[in-house]
N, C-alpha and C positions, 0 to 999 in steps of 0.2 A: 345604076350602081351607087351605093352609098359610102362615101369618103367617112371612115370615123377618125375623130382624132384622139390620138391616144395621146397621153402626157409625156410621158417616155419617148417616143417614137414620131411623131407627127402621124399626119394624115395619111390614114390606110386604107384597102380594098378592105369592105365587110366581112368576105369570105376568111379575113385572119379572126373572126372575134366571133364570140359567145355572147347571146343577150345572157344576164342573169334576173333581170324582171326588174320591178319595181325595186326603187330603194328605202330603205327604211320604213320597210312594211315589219308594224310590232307584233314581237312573237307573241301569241297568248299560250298561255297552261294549258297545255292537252288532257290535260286531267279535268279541269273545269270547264272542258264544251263537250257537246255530245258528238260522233265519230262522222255525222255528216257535217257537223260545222268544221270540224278537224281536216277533213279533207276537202272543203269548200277552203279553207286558209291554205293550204298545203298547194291546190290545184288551180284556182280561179283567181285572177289576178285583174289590179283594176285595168282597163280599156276605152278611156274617156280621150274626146277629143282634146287636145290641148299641150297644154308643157304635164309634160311626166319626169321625176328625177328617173334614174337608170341606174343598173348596175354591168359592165360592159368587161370581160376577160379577153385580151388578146392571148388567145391559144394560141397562135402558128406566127406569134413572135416575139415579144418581152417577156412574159407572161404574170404580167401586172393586169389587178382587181383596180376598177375605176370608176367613179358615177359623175355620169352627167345628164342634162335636163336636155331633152331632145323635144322639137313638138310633133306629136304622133299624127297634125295632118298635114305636115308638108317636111318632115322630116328632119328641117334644121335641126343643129345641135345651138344651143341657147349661149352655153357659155364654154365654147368649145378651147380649148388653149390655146396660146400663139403657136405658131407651126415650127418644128425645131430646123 
């Protein structure tokens, strides 16, 4: 089970949150890529070993938008907040 810690909230079961993927992945103009690059941005996301930032939504309980740097091979959260 993965403890996330929300800012708001402290440390919670995974089963309350949404990943929302990478964070500040730049939009580009859909108008100036062709419709497989458009949905290669839209679908394919990066997947590298390491620290990743995040985007993390507690659905089923504050329901605060949050990013944090997790690392993708041993799951710690990097700069997780103090616990409330």
């Amino acid at each position: 089970m993965l403890l996330i810690p929300c800012p708001w909230c402290g440390a919670r079961d995974e089963k309350e949150f949404e990943n929302g993927g990478p964070a500040r992945v730049p939009r580009p103009d859909p108008t100036a890529m062709t419709d497989e690059a458009w949905v290669d941005y839209l679908l394919i996301r990066p997947s590298h070993p390491g620290a990743l930032r995040e985007r993390w939504w507690h659905v089923h309980g504050c329901g605060q938008w949050f990013e944090l740097w997790r690392d993708t091979v041993t799951h710690d959260f990097l700069d997780a907040p103090d616990e409330r």
